[in-house]
C-alpha positions in Angstrom: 25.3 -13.4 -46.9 23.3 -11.5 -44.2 23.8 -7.7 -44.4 26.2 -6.6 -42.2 28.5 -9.9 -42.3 32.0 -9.4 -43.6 33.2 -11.8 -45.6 35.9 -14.5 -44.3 38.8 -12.7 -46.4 38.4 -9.9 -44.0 39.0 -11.5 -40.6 41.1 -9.5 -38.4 43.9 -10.5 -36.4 46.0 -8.6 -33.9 49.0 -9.2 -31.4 49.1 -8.0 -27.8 52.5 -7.6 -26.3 54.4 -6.2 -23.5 51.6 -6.6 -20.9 51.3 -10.3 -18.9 51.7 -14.1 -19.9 47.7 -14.3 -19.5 47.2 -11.1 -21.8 49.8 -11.5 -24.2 49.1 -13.3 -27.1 47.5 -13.2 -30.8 43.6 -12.5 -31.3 41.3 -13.0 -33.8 38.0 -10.7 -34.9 34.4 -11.8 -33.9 31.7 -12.0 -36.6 28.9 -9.8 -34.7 26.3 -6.6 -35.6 27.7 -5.1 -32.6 30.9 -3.4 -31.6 34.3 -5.1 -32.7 35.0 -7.7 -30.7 38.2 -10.1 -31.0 39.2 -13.2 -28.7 42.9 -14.6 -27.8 43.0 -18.1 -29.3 46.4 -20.1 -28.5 48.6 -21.8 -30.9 46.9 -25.4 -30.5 43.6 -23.9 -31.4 42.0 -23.7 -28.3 40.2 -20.1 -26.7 41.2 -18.1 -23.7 39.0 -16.2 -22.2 40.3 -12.6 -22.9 38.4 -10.6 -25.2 39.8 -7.3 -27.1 36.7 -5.1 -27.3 35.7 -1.5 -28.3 33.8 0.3 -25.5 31.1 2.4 -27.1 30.5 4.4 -23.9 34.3 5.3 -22.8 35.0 5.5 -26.4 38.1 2.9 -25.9 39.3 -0.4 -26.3 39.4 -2.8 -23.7 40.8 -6.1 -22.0 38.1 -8.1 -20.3 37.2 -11.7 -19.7 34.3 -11.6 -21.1 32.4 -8.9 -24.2 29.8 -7.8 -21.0 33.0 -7.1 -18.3 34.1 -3.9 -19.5 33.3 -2.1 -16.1 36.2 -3.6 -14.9 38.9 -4.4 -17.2 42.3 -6.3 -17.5 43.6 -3.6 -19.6 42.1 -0.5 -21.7 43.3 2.1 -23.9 43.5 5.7 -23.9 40.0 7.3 -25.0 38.6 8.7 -27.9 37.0 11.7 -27.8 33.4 11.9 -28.3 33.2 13.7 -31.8 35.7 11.3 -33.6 35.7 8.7 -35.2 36.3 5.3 -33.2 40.2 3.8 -34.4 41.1 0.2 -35.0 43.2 -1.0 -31.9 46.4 -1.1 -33.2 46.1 2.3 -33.7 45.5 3.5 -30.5 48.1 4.0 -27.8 48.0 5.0 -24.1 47.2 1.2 -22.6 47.0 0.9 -19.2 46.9 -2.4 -16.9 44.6 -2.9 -13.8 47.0 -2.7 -10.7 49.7 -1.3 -12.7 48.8 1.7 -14.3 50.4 2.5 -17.6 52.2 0.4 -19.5 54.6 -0.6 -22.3 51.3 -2.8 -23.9 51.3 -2.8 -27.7 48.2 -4.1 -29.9 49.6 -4.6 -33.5 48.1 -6.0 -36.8 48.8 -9.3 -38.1 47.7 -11.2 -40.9 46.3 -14.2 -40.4 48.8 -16.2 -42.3 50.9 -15.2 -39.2 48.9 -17.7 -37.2 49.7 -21.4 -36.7 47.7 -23.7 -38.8 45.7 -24.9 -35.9 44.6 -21.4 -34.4 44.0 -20.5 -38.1 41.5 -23.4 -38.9 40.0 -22.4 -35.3 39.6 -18.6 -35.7 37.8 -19.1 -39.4 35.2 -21.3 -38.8 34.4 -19.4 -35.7 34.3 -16.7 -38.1 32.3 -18.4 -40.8 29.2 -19.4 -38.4 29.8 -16.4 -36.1 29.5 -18.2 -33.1 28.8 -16.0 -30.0 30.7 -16.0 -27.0 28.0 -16.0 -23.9 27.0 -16.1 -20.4 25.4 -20.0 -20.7 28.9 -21.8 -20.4 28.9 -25.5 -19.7 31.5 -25.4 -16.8 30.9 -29.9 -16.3 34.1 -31.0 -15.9 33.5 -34.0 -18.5 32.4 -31.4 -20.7 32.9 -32.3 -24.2 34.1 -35.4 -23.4 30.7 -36.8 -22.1 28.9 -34.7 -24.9 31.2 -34.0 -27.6 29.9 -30.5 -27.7 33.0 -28.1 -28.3 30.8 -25.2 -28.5 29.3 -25.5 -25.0 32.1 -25.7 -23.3 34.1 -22.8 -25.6 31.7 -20.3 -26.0 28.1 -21.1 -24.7 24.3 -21.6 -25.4 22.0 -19.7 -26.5 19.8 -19.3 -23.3 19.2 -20.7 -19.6 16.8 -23.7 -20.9 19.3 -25.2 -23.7 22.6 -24.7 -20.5 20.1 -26.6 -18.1 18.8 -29.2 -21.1 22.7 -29.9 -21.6 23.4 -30.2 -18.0 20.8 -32.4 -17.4 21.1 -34.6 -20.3 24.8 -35.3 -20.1 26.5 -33.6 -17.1 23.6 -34.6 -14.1 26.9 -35.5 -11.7 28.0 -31.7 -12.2 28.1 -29.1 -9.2 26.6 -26.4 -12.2 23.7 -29.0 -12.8 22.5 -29.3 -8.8 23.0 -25.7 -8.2 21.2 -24.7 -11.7 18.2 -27.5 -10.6 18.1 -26.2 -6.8 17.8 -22.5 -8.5 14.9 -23.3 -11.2 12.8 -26.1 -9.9 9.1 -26.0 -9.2 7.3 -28.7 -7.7 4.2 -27.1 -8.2 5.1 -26.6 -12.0 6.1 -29.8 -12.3 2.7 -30.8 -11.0 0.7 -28.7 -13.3 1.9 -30.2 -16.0 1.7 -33.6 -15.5 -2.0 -33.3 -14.8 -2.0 -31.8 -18.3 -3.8 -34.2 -20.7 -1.8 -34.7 -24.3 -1.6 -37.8 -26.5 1.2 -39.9 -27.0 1.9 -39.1 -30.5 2.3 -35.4 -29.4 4.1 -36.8 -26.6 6.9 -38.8 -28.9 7.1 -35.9 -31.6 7.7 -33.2 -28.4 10.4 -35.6 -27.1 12.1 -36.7 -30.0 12.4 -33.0 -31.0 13.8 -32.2 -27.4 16.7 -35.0 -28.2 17.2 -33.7 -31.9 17.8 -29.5 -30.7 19.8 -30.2 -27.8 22.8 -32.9 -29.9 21.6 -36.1 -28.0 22.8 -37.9 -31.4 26.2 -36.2 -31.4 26.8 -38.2 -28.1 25.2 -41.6 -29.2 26.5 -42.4 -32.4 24.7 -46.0 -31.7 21.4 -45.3 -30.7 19.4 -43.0 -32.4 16.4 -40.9 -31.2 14.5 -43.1 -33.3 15.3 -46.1 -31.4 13.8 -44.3 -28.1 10.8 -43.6 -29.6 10.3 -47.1 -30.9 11.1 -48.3 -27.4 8.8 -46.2 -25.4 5.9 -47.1 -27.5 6.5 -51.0 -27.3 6.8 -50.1 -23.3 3.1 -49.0 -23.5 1.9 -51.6 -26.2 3.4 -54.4 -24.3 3.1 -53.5 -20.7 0.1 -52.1 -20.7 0.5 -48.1 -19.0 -0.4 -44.8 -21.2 2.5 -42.5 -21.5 1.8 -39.5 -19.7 4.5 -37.3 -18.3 3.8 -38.6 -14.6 5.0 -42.5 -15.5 8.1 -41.1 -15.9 8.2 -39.9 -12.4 6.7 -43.4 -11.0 9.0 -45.4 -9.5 7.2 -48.8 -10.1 7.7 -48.3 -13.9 11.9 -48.6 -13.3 10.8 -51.6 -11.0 8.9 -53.2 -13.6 11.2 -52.5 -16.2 14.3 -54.4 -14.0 12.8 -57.5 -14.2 10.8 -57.4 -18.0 12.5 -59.9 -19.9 13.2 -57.7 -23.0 15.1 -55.0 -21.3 17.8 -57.6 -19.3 18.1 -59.0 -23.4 18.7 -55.5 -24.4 20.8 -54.9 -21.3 18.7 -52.3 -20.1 17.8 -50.1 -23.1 14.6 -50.0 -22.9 14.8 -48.6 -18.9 17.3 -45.9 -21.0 14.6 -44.4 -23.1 12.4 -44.2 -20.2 15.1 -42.4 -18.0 16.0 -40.1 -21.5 12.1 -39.5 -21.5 12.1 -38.5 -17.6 15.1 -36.3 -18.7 12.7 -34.7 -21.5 10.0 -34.2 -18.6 12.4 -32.3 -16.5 13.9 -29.9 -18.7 10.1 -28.7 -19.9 9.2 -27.8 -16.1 12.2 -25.5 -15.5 11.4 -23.8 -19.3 8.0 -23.2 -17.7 9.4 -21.7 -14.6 12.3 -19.3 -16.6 9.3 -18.3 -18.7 7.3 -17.1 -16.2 10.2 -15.5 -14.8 10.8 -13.7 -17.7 6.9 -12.7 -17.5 7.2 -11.1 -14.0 10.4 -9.0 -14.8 8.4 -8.1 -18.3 5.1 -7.1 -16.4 7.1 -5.0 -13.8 8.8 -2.7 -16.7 5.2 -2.2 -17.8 4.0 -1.1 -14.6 7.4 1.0 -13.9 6.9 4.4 -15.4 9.9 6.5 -15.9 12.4 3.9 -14.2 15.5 3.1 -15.2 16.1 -1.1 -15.8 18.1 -1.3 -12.8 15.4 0.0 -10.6 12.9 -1.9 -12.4 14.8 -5.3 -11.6 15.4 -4.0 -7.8 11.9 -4.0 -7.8 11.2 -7.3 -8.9 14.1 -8.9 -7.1 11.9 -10.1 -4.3 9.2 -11.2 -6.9 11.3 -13.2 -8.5 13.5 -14.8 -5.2 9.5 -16.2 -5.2 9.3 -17.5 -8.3 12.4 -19.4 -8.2 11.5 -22.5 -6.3 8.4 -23.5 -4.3 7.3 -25.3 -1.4 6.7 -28.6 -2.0 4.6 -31.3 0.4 6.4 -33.2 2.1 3.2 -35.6 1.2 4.4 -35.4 -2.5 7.7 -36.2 -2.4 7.2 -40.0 -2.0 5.9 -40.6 -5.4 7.2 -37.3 -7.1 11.1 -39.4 -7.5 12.4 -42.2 -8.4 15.6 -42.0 -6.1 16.2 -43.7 -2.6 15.2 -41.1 0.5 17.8 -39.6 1.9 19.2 -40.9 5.3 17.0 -39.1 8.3 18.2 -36.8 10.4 17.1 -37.1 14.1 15.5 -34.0 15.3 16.6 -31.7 18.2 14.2 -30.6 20.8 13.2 -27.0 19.9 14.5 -27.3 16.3 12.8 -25.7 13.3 10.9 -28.4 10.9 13.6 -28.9 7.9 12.1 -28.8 4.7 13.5 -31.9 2.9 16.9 -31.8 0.6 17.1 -31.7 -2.9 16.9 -35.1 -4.2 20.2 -35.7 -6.4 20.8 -37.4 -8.8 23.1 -40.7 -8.5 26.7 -41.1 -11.0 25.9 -42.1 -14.4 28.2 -44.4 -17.0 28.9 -41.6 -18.9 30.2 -44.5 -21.3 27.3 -45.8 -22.0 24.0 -45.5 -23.2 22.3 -47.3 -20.4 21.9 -45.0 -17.3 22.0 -46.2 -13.9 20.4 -44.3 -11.8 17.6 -40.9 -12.7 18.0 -38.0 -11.2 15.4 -36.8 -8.5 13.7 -33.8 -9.2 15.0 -30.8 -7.4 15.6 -28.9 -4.1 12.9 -27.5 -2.2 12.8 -23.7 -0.8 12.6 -22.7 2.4 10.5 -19.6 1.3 6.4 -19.3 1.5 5.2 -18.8 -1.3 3.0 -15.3 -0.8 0.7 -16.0 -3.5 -1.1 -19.5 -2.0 -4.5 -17.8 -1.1 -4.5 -20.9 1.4 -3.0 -19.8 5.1 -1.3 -22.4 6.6 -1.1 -22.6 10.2 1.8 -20.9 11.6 4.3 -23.5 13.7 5.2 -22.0 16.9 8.7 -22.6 16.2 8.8 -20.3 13.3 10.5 -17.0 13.1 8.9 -14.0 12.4 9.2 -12.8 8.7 10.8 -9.2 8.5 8.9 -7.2 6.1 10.8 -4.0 7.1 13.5 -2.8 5.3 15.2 -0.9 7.7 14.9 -3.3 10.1 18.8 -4.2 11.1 20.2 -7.4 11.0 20.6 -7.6 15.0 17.1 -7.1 15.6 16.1 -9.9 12.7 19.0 -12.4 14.0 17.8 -11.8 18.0 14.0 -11.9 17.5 14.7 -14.9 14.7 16.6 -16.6 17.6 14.2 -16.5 20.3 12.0 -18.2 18.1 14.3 -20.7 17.6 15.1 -21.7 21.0 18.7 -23.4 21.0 20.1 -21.8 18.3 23.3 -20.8 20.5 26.6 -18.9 18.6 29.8 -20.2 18.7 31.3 -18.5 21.3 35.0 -18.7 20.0 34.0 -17.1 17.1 31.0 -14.4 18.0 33.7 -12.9 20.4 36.8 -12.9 18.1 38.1 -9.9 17.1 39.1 -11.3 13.5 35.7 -14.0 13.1 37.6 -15.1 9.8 40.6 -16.0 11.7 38.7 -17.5 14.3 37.0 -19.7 12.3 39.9 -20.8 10.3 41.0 -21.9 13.6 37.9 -24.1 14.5 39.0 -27.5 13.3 42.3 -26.7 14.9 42.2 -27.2 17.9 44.4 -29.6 19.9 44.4 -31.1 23.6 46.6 -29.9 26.6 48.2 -32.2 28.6 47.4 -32.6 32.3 49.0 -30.5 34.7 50.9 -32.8 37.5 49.4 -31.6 41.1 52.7 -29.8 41.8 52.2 -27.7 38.5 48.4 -27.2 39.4 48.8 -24.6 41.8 51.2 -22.5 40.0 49.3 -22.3 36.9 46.0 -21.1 39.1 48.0 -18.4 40.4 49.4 -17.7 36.9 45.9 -17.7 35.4 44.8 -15.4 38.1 47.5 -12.7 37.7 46.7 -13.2 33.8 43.1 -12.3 33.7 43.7 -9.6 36.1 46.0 -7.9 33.7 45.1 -9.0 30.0 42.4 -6.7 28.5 40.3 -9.1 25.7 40.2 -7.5 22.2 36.4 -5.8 21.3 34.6 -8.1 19.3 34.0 -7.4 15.5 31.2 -6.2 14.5 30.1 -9.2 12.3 31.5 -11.7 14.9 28.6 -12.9 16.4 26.6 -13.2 12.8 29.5 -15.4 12.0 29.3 -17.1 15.4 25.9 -17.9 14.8 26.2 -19.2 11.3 29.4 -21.2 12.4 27.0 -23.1 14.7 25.7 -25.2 12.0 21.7 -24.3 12.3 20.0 -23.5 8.5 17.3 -21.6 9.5 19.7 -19.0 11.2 22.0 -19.3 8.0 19.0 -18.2 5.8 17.5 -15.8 8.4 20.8 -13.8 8.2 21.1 -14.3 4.2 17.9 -13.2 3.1 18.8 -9.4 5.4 21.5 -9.1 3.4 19.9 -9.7 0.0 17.0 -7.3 1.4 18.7 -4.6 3.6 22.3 -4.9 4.2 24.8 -2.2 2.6 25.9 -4.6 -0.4 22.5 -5.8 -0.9 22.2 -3.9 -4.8 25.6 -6.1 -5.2 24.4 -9.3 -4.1 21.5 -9.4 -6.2 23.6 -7.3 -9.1 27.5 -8.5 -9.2 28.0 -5.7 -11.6 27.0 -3.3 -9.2 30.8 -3.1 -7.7 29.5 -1.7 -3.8 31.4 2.0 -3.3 32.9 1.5 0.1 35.1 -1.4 0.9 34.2 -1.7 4.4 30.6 -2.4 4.1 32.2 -5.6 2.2 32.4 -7.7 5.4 29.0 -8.5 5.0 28.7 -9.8 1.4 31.5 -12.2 3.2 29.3 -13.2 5.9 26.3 -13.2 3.2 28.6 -16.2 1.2 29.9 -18.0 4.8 25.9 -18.5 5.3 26.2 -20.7 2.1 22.9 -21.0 1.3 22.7 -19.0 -2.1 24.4 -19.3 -5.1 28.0 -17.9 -4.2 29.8 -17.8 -7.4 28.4 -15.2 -9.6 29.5 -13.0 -6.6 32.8 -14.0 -5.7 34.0 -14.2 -9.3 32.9 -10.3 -9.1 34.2 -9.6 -6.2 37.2 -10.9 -6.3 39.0 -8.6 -9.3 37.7 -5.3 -7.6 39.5 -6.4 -4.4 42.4 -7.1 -6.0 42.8 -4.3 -8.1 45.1 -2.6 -6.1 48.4 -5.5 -5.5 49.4 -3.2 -2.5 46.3 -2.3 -1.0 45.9 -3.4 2.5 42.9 -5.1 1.6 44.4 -7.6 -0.3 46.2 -9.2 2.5 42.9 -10.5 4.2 41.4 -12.3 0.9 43.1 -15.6 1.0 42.0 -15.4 5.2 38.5 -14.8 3.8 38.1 -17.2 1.0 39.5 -20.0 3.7 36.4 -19.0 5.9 33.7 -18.9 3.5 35.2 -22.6 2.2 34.9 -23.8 5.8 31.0 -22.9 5.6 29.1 -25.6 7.1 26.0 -25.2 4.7 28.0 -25.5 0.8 31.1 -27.3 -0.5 34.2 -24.6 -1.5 33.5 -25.9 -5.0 32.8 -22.4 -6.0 35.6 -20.9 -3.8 37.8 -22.5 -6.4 36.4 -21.5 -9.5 37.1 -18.1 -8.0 40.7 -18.5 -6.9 41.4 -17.6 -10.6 41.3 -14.3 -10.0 43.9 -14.3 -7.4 46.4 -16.7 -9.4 45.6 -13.6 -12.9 47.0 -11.1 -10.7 50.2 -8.8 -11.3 52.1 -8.3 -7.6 55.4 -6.5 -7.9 58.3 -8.5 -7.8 59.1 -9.8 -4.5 62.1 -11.9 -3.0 61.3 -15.6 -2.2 64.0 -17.7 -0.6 64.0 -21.0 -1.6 65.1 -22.3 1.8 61.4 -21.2 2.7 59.9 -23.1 0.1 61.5 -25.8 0.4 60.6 -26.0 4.3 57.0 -25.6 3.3 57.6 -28.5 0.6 58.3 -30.7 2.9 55.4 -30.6 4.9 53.2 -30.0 2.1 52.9 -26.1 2.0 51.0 -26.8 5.1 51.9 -23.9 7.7 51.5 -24.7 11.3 49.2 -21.3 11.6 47.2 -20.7 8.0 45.7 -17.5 9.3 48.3 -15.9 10.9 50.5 -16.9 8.1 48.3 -16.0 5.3 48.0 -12.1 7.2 51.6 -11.3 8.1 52.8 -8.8 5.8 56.5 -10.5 6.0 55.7 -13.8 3.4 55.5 -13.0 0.2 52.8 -13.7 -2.1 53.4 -15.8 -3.9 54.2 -17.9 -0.9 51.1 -17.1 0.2 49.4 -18.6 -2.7 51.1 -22.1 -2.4 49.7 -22.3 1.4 46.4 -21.1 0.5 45.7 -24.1 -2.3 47.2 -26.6 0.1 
């Protein structure tokens, strides 16, 4: 046994009570080196994702979705003081509950013969091959049933590769597996080494490895690796091409393959291993890219004297923003895929050239081994990439690049505009005083009847008399950022994105969700930062969302459902993410409220649907959990 490992006799258990339905519950002790750690696991054996942890800094225990969460918790303990010795958590007392302040929470000991035979089994072999609970989840939602691998879904991988490897061999029609490939492609890379030369022995050994490590035989209990390898060398015996890392990519091979007699007899397995190979291909280009990620922060430390880690990755943020994905030819992506182009979208006079979408891939059988479709390679950035030595010629049509940081983000938007020619706002939005209400209320709109010519005159005067005496509310601040981004045009989505990410007031917070920003109102603009919806919006919403909701009767709290509606109606990204983050929302404590049931059961019948979801989600008179029901329908 490793030193340091406590044997499995000694596995802890403990009880939480007295605090919420989500808390509440038994929990079982972590193998680790570090501090104690336990997790809540359920009756039927399966794991929630609360975590009772020891927080060596505060010198307390804590509640916390996951081990690295402890800045904001669900629950923590009174603390220790700095010169004693740290207590085992049914010992201490003094719990408190976020948005509820202290409470009658109790942590007591249990043996773990107290457990249900399920949860037992569960928490002891966990215990026995100290699995790790970390940040490399499988979120697929045919995760394990595609891969039959519990532990990716349950606790995590070890790094970013072996989450990418797993999404792209078995989860490919995933929204994780499109955002992960638009974050970590590189054309370039992917280039590079396919002009590598390497024999085909090397070749088979480096792939059938790659299927080995990442459990492609826990999936096919049929075929084994084996029977790939055997394939792909008959492919090049019989059909006469070399295996190089660049036939996978050809789309003549798949062609080829269709119509050789031996594959329609095999019903297609021999086109399988190809596609698995191409699969193997992929996955080594993006462990190229992370690792030269990793190189850039690890050079920037060096060359950072007397920084702090923090500082040193502020400093590289922009290096690696970068490295992330490249600019591929347009020239290139003919031959670079094996997927049907994209439809064609007409261009507009004055328009900026659009970089081609990310090629995606198409469904796959997940019930079989035969695949029908391979996934293209990956998204292409709208960034330059600053270290080509070779200057392109600059399109007229561009907008200038703001190298300034203290450049604000009307002078970017305008001068980014004028460059753009048509780029015009929304004007229903860019002159709203609520821009989240006002685009809430885009898509409805609805006709109003004709006036007769009796009526016509009337209503003139009316609308005269109206205008004279209505004032019309001062626009927000944000509204016309909104305005603009509601209009549908990319380049102005990404103009205002990367200011925020560079100089806005939650900029630390956008590239850092730990970094909760320490004044609320400055918080409108991570909101306009994920209605742009050209970034990766759910690391920050998921962090967002618990410090806004901290406080059930906090004023802020009655605009989140308003702004989560807004950012779902972005034009540029799904609300895919939106959801994942409405968990917070359902986890949190409100005071009891009245709800009449005549209320729901109007909103039942027309399907929780209210006739005005912004005004209704803002009133303070509905309760919340009323509010709730409208917001998911």
């Amino acid at each position: 046994m490793p030193p340091g490992r406590k044997k499995l006799q000694d596995q802890e258990a403990v009880e939480v009570q007295g605090a919420s339905n989500l808390i509440d519950g038994h929990y079982v002790e972590l193998q680790g080196s570090g501090p104690p750690c336990y997790r809540q696991i359920r009756e039927a054996g399966t794991w929630a994702d609360e975590f009772l942890v020891y927080d060596e800094n505060l010198q307390r225990w804590c509640i916390a979705e996951a081990p690295w969460l402890l800045q904001n918790p669900s629950a923590w303990s009174d603390a220790r003081p700095a010169d004693s010795c740290a207590l085992q958590a049914w010992e201490v007392g003094g719990w408190q509950q976020q948005g509820r302040g202290p409470t009658e929470m109790s942590v007591s000991h249990r043996a773990m013969s107290e457990l249900s035979k399920d949860a037992r089994r569960e928490a002891k072999a966990a215990f026995k091959e100290a699995l790790q609970f970390t940040r490399f989840r499988s979120m697929a939602p045919t995760c394990p049933s595609t891969c039959k691998h519990q532990e990716a879904k349950d606790w995590g991988l070890s790094n970013e590769v072996a989450l990418y490897a797993h999404l792209c061999m078995f989860h490919r029609n995933s929204t994780q597996y499109y955002e992960m490939n638009a974050r970590c492609w590189d054309e370039s890379m992917a280039r590079e080494l396919s002009a590598r030369e390497e024999s085909m022995d090397d070749l088979l050994q480096q792939f059938a490895s790659f299927m080995e490590l990442h459990g492609y035989e826990r999936k096919a209990s049929c075929v084994k690796v084996g029977r790939h390898v055997a394939h792909l060398r008959q492919i090049v015996r019989e059909l006469g091409h070399p295996l190089t890392r660049a036939l996978a990519d050809d789309p003549l091979i798949y062609q080829e393959l269709a119509s050789w007699s031996k594959d329609i007899s095999c019903k297609g397995h021999y086109s399988a291993s190809m596609r698995w190979f191409k699969k193997y291909t992929e996955v080594c280009v993006v462990e190229e890219v992370l690792a030269a990620r990793v190189s850039d922060v690890d050079q920037a430390e060096a060359g950072t004297a007397g920084g702090s880690r923090d500082e040193v990755t502020a400093s590289v943020a922009q290096a690696q923003d970068s490295c992330q994905v490249r600019e591929t030819q347009s020239a290139d992506l003919g031959t670079d895929s094996i997927m049907a182009e994209p439809p064609k979208k007409k261009k507009r006079t004055g328009d900026v050239p659009v970089e081609p979408e990310a090629k995606v891939a198409q469904p796959d059988d997940a019930g079989h081994d035969t695949e029908k479709h391979a996934a293209g390679h990956a998204a292409v950035s709208t960034r330059v990439d600053h270290r080509k030595t070779k200057k392109r010629k600059k399109d007229k049509h561009e907008p200038e690049p703001c190298d300034r940081e203290d450049t604000r983000l009307e002078d970017v938007v305008r001068e980014g505009v004028n460059a753009l020619g048509n780029a015009k706002p929304v004007q229903r939005v860019a002159r709203a005083a609520d821009p989240y209400a006002a685009v809430l209320q885009l898509q409805d709109q609805v006709s109003v009847p004709r006036d007769t010519a009796q009526d016509s005159e009337a209503n003139k005067a009316a609308g005269r008399i109206e205008k004279s005496t209505c004032v019309k509310p001062e626009a927000a601040p944000l509204a016309e950022h909104f305005g603009r981004v509601a209009a549908g045009d990319r380049a102005v989505a990404e103009l205002i994105a990367s200011w925020e990410e560079r100089s806005g007031p939650c900029s630390s917070f956008i590239r850092n969700p730990m970094l909760i920003p320490k004044r609320y109102t400055d918080l409108d603009h991570v909101w306009l930062w994920a209605y742009c919806g050209v970034r990766d919006r759910a690391g920050v919403l998921q962090a967002l969302l618990p410090s806004m909701v901290h406080d059930a009767n906090s004023g802020m709290l009655v605009n989140v459902p308003k702004q989560l509606l807004c950012i779902a109606k972005s034009p540029h990204k799904s609300p895919s993410d939106v959801l994942e983050a409405l968990d917070s929302l359902f986890r949190l404590d409100v005071p009891g409220e009245r709800v009449k049931l005549k209320l729901l059961e109007s909103l039942a019948k027309r399907c929780f649907k209210a006739p005005n979801t912004a005004t209704f989600l803002t009133d303070t008179k509905w309760p919340w959990p009323v509010k709730l029901t409208v917001l998911g329908a």
